[in-house]
Backbone as a chain_set.jsonl record, in Angstrom:
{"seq": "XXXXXXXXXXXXXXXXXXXXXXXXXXXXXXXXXXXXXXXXXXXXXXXXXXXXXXXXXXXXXXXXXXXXXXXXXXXXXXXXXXXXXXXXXX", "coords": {"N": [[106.695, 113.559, 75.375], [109.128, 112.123, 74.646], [111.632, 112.702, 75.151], [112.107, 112.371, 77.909], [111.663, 109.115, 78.033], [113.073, 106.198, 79.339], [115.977, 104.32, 78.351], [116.936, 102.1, 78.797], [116.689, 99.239, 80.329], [114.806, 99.128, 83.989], [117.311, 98.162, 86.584], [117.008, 95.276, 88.581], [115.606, 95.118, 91.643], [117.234, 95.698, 95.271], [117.931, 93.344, 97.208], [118.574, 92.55, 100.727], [119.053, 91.686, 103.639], [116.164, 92.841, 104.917], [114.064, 91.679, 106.789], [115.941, 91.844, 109.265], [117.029, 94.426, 109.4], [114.644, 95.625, 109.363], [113.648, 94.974, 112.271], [115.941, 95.858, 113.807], [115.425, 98.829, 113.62], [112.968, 98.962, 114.79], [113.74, 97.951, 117.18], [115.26, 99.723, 118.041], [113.532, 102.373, 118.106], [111.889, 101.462, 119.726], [113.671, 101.597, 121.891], [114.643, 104.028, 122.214], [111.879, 105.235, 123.126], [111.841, 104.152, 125.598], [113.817, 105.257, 126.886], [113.433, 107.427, 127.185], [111.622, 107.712, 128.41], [111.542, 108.339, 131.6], [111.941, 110.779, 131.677], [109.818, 112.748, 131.306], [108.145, 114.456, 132.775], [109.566, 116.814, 132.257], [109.88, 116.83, 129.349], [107.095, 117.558, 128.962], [106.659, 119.74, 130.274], [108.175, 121.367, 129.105], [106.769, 121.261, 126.219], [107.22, 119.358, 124.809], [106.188, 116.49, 124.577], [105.688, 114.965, 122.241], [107.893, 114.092, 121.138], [108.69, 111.591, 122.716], [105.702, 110.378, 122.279], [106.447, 110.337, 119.403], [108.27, 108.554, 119.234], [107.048, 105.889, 119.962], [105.286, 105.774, 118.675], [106.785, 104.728, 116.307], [108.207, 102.197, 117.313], [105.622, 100.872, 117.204], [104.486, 101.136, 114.702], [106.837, 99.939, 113.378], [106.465, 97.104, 114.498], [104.289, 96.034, 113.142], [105.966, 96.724, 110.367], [107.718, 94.192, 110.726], [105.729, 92.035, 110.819], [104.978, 92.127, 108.44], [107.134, 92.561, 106.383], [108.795, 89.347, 107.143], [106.318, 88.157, 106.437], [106.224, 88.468, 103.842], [108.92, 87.783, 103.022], [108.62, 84.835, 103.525], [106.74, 84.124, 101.717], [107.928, 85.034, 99.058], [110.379, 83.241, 99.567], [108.66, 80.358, 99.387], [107.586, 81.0, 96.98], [110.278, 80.395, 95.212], [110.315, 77.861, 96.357], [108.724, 76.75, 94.74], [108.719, 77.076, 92.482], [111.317, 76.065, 91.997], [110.438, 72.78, 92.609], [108.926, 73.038, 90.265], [110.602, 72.829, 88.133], [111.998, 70.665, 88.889], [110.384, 68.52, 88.761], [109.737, 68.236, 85.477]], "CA": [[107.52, 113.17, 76.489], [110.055, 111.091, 74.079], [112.421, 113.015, 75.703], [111.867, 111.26, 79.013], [111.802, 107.324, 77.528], [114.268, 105.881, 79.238], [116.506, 103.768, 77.078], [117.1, 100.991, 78.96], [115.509, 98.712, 82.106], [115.532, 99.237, 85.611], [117.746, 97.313, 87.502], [116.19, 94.718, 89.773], [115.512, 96.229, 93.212], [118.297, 94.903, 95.739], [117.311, 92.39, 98.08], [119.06, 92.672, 101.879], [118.552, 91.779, 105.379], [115.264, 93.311, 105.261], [113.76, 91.538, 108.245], [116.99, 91.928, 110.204], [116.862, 96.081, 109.164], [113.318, 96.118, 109.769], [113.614, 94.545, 113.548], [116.623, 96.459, 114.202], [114.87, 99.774, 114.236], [111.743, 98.568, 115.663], [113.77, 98.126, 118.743], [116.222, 101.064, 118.228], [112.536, 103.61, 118.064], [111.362, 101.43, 121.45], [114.767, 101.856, 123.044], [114.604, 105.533, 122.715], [110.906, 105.508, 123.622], [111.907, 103.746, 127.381], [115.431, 106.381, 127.507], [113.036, 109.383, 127.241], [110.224, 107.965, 129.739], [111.919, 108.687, 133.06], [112.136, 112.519, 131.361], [108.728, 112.694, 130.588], [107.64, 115.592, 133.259], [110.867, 117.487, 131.589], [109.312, 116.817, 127.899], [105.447, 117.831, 129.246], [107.04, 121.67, 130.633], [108.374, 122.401, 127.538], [105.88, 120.898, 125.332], [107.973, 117.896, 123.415], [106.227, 115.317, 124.545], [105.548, 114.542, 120.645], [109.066, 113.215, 120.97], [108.161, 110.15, 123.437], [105.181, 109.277, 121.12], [106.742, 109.621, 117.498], [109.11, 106.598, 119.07], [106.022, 104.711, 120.665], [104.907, 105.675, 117.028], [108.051, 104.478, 115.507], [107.976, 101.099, 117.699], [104.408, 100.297, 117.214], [104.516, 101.074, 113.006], [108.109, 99.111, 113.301], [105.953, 95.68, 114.42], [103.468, 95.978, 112.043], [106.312, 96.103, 109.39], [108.422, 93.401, 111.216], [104.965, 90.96, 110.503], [105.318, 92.644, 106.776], [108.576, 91.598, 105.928], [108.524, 88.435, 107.602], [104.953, 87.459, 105.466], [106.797, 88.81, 102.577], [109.753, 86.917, 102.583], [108.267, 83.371, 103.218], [105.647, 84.393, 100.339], [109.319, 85.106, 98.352], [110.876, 81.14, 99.462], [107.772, 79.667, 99.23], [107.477, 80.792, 95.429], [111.242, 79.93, 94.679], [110.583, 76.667, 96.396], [107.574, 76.248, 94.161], [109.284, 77.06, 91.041], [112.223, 74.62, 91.931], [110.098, 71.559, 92.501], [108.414, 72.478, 89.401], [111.341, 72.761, 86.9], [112.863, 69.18, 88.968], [109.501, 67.641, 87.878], [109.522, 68.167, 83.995]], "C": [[108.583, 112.173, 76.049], [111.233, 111.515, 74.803], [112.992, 112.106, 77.138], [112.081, 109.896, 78.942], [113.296, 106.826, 78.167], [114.61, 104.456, 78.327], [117.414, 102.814, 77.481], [116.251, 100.478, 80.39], [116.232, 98.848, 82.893], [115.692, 97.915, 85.869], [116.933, 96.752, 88.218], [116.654, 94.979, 90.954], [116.422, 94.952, 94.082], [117.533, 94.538, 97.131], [118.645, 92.466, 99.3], [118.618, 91.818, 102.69], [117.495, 92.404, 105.818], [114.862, 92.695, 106.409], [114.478, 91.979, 109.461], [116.996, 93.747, 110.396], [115.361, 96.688, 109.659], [112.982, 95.979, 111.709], [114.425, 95.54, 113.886], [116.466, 98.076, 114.327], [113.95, 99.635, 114.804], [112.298, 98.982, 116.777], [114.745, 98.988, 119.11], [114.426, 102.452, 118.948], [111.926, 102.779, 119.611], [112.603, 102.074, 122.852], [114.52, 103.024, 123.108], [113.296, 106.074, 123.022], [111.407, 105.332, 125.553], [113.641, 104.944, 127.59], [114.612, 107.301, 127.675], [111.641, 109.465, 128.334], [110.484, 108.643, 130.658], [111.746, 111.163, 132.723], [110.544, 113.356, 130.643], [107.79, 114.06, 130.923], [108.382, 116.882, 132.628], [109.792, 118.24, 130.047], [107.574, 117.432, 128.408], [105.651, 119.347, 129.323], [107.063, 122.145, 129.912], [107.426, 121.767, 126.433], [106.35, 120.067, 124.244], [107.905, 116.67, 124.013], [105.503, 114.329, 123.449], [106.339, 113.526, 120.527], [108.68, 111.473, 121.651], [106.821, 109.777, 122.318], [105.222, 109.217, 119.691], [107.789, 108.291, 118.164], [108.351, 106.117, 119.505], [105.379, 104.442, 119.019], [105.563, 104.44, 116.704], [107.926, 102.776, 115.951], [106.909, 100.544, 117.354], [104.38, 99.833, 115.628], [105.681, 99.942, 112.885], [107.326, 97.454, 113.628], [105.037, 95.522, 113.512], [104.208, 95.675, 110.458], [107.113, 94.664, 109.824], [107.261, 92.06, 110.59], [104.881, 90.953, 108.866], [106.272, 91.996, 106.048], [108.334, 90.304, 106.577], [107.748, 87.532, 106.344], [105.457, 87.381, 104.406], [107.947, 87.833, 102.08], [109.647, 85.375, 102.822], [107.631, 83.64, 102.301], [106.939, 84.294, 99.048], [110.326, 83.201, 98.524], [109.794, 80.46, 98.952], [107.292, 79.541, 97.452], [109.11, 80.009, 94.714], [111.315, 78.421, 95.01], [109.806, 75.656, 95.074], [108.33, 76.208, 92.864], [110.735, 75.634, 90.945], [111.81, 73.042, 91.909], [109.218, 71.839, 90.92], [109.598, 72.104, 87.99], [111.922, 71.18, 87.517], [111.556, 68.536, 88.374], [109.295, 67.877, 86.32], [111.089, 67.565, 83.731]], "O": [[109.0, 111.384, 76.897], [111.961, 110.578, 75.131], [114.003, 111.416, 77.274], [112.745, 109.418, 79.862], [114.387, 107.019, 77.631], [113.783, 103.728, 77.778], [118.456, 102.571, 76.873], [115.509, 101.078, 81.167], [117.459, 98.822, 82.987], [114.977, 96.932, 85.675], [116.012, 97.44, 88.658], [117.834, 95.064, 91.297], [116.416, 93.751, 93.811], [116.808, 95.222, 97.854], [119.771, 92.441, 98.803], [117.654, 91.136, 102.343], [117.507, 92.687, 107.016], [115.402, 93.252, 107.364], [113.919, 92.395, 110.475], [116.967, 94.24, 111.523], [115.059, 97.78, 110.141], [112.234, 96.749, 112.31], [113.768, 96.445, 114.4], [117.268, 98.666, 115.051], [113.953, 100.432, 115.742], [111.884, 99.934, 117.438], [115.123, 99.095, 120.276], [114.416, 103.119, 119.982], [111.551, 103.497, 120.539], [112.525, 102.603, 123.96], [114.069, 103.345, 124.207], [113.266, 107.288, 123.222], [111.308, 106.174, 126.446], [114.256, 105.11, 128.644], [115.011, 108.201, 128.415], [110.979, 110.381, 128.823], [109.81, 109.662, 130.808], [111.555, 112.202, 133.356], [110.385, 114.225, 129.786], [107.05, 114.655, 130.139], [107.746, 117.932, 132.525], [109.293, 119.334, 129.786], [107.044, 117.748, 127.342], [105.004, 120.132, 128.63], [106.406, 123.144, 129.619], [107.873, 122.256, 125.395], [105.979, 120.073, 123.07], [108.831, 115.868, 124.132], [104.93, 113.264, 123.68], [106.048, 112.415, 120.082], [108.471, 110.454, 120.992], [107.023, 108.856, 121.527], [104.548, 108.538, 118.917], [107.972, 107.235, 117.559], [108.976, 105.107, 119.83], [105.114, 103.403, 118.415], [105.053, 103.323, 116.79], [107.576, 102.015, 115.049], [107.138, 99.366, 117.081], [104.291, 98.667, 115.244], [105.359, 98.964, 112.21], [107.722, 96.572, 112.866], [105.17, 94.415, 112.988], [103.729, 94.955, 109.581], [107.017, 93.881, 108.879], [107.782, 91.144, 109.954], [104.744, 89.938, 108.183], [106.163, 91.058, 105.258], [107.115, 90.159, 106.489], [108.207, 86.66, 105.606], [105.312, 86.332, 103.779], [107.933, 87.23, 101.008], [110.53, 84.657, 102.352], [108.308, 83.073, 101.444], [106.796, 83.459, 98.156], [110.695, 82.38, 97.684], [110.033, 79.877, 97.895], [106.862, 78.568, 96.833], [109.034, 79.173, 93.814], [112.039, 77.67, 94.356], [110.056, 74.535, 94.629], [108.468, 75.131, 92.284], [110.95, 74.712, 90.159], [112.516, 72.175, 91.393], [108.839, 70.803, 90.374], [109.395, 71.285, 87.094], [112.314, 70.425, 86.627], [111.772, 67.938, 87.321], [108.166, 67.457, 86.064], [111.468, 67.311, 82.588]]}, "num_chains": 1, "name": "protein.A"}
């Protein structure tokens, strides 16, 4: 598999607005859960009322990462703070 080797390093993975990206569908997949309630007898006739709970899905999985990110990126300050007070103490 020498063929394969790649032949130099990966780039470090790019850091964003993850919390802000992660919230902002959360409440995009609830919004279109509460637009598609009122249509719900509609979605039951024809048999897509999958649709209403992949976004109750979508909302529910979306807070679970929202506490994800969040944990993640104080865990991420909390080490850079750590590393800064240790290089000011030596």
């Amino acid at each position: 598999m020498a063929k394969w080797t790649p032949r130099h390093e990966a780039p470090e993975p790019l850091e964003g607005p993850v919390v802000a990206t992660i919230t902002g569908g959360t409440i995009l997949w609830f919004v279109l859960f509460l637009v598609q309630l009122p249509f719900y007898g509609w979605f039951a006739d024809h048999g897509h009322t999958w649709w209403l709970w992949t976004c109750l899905a979508g909302a529910g999985l979306g807070c679970i990462g929202i506490w994800y990110v969040r944990r993640r990126d104080a865990a991420i300050k909390r080490d850079a703070a750590a590393k800064r007070a240790a290089a000011a103490g030596q």
